[in-house]
C-alpha positions in Angstrom: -14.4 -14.8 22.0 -17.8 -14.9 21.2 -19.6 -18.5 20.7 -15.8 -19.8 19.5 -15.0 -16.8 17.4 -12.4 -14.2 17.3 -13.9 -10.7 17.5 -12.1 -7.4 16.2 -10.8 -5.7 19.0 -11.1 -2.4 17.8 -15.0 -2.8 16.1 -16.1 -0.5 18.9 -13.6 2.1 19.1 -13.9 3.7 16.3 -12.9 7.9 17.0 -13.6 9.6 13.6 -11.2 12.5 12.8 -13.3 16.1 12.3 -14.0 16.7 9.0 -11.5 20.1 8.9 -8.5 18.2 10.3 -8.9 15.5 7.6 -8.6 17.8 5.2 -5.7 19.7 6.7 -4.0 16.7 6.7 -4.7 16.3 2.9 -4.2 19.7 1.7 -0.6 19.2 4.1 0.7 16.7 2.4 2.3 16.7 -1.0 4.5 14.5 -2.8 8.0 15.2 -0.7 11.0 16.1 -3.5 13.3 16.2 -0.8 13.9 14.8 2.4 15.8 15.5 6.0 18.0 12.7 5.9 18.9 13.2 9.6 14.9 12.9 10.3 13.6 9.1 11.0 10.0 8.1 11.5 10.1 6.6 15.3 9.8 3.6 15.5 5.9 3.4 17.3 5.1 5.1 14.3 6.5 3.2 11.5 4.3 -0.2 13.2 1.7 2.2 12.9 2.5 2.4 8.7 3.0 -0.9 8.5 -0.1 -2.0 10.4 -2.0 0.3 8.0 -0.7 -1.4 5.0 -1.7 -4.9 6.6 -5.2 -3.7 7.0 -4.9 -2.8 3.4 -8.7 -3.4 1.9 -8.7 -5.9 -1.4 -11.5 -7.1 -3.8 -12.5 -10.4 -1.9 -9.8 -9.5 0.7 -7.2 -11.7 -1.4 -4.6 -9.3 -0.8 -2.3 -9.6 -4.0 0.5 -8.2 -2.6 3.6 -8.0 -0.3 5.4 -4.5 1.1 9.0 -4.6 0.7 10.3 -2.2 3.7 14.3 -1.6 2.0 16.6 -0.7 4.7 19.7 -2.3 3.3 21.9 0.8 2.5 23.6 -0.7 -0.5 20.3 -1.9 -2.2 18.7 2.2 -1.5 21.8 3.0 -3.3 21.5 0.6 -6.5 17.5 1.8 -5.9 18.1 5.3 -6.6 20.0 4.1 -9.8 17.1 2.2 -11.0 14.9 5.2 -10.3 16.5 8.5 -12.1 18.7 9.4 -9.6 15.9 10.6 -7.3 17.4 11.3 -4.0 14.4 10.2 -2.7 15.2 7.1 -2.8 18.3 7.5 -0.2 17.2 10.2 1.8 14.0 9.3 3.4 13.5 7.9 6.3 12.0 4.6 5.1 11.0 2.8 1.3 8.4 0.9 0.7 8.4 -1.4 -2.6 5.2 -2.3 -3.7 5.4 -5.6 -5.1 2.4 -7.2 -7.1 1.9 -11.6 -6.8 2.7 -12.9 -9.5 0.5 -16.2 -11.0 -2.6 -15.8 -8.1 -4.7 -18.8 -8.3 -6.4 -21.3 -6.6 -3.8 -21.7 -3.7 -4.3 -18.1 -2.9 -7.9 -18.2 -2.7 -7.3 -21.6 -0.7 -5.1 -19.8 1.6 -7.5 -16.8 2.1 -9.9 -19.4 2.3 -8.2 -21.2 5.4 -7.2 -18.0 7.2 -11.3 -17.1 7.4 -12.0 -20.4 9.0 -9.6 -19.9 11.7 -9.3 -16.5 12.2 -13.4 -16.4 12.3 -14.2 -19.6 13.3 -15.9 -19.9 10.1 -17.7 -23.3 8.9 -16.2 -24.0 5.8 -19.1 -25.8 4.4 -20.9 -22.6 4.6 -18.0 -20.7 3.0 -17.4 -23.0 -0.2 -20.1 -21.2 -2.3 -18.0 -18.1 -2.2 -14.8 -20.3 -2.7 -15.7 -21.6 -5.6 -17.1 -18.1 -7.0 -13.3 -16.5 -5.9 -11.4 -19.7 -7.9 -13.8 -18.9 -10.7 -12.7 -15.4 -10.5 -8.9 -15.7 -10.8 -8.5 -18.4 -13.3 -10.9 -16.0 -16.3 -11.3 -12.1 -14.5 -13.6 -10.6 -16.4 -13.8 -7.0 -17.6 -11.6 -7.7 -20.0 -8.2 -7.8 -18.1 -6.1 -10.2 -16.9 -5.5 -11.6 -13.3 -2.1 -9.6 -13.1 -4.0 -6.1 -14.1 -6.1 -7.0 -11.7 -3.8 -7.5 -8.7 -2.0 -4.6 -9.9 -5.1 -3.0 -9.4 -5.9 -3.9 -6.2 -1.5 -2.4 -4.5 -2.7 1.3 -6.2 -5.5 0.9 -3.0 -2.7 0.0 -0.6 -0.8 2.7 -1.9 -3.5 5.0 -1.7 -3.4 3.5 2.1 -0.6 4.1 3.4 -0.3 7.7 1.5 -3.2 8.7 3.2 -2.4 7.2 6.8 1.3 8.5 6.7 -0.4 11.9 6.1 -2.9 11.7 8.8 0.5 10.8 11.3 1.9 14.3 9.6 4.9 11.8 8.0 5.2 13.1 4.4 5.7 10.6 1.4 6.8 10.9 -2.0 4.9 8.0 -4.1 7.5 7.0 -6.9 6.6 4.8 -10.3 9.5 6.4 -12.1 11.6 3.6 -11.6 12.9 0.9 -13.5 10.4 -2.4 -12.3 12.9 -4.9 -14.1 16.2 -3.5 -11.7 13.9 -3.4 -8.4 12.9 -7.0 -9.3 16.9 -8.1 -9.7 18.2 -6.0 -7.1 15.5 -7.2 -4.5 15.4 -10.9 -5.9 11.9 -10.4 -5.9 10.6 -12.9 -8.6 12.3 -15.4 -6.6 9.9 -14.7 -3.8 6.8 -14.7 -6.0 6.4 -11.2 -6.6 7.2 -8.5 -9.0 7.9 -4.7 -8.8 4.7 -2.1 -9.1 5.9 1.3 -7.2 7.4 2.3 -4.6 6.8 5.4 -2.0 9.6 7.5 0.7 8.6 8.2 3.9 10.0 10.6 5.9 10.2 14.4 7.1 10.7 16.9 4.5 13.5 19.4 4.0 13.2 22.8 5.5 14.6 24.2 2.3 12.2 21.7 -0.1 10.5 24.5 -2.0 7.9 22.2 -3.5 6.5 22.0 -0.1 4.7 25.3 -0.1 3.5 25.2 -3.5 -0.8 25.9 -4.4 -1.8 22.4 -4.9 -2.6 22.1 -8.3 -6.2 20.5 -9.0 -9.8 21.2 -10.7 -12.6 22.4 -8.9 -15.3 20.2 -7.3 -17.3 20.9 -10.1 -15.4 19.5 -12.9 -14.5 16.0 -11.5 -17.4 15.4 -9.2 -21.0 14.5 -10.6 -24.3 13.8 -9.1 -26.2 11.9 -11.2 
């Protein structure tokens, strides 16, 4: 604690990845078509996934979201139903359902609100300026969208997260939107909780015979995406 306020434990220990084995990581992984269902993620390392999706980054760190980790047998089972038979969906390791909030407002800028002044010790007096401009924010987003687009927005970066971090532990994903929002939402009860279905992703260990895993990755040169301007 410093003067009465919580300080990040791991500010200073940052230990940066080398630029080659970043992108050996990245050019490893691939979106996994089939997985070794006898292969689970150990445990340290799932709390390791899941602690990368808390620390998720959000536009005004509002955090629109909630990760539904499935391990209910019978729900994978109507899941891979709901998502074109993809055997995905049952044979991985572990699914993650990435849920959007439905109806953020003021009492989720109130809570993110609270959660600053005690987890930083924060004067809220000094804080209601940017309050105020967050609850102006979600009740008319601008741009032209709505507040859902907008939250749906902000789970693709979680996603991007957590495919990224799995990678980096060498646990191979398969990111999955073909899948049927409307059944995830029954079969997991979600709207009842507040949320609604947006994708979902597999974790686990790919197949030894998956051919798809030693395909050239597909994509345009550096050149024709990237621009200095």
């Amino acid at each position: 604690m410093i003067e009465g306020r919580a300080v990040n434990p791991n500010a200073a220990k940052s230990v940066p990845l080398s630029n080659d084995h970043l992108l050996a990581q990245l050019h490893w992984r691939y979106a996994t078509k089939k997985f070794d269902a006898q292969k689970k993620i150990p445990a340290a390392t799932w709390r390791t996934l899941e602690e990368a999706l808390v620390l998720s980054p959000s536009s005004f760190g509002l955090q629109p979201w909630k990760f539904f980790v499935v391990e209910n047998a019978d729900f994978r089972k109507q899941l891979q139903a709901a998502s074109w038979g993809q055997t995905q969906i049952v044979d991985a390791s572990h699914l993650v359902v990435f849920a959007v909030k439905q109806d953020l407002g003021a009492a989720d800028v109130d809570r993110l609100f609270d959660a600053m002044v005690k987890q930083r010790g924060a004067d809220r007096a000094q804080l209601e300026g940017y309050r105020q401009m967050m609850l102006g924010f979600v009740a008319k987003v601008p741009f032209g969208i709505t507040t859902q687009e907008w939250s749906s927005r902000q789970v693709y970066i979680a996603m991007g997260q957590f495919l990224a971090s799995a990678a980096m532990l060498g646990v191979d994903t398969c990111p999955i939107e073909g899948l049927d929002p409307a059944a995830y939402d029954r079969i997991l009860s979600l709207p009842q909780k507040g949320y609604r279905t947006l994708c979902a992703s597999a974790a686990g260990y790919r197949a030894a015979d998956d051919r798809h895993a030693n395909l050239v990755k597909v994509r345009y040169s550096h050149g024709e995406i990237i621009e200095h301007i």
